[in-house]
Phi, psi and omega in degrees: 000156179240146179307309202319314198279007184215006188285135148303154187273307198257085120021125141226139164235175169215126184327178155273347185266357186293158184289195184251351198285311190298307157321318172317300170313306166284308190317328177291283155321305212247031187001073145328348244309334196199156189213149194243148205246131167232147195255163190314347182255033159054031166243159191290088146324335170167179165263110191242152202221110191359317209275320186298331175259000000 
């Protein structure tokens, strides 16, 4: 098996300016461990993750 065949497509991310309260918020709904941080142009600048808040 392969990543390709088990990755998600549709992406949730989040910015450097979001707050962490609203991260929180998606990770939570969308029962999350981590959201990848993105700069305006959609490529991933880091991660942020339960363990880190």
């Amino acid at each position: 098996m392969k990543i390709k065949e088990v990755m998600i497509l549709d992406l949730t991310s989040v910015s450097a300016d979001t707050p962490i309260k609203e991260a929180v918020k998606i990770m939570s709904l969308q029962r999350m461990v981590g959201l990848p941080v993105v700069d305006n142009n959609q490529n991933v600048i880091g991660i942020i993750t339960e363990s880190d808040i």
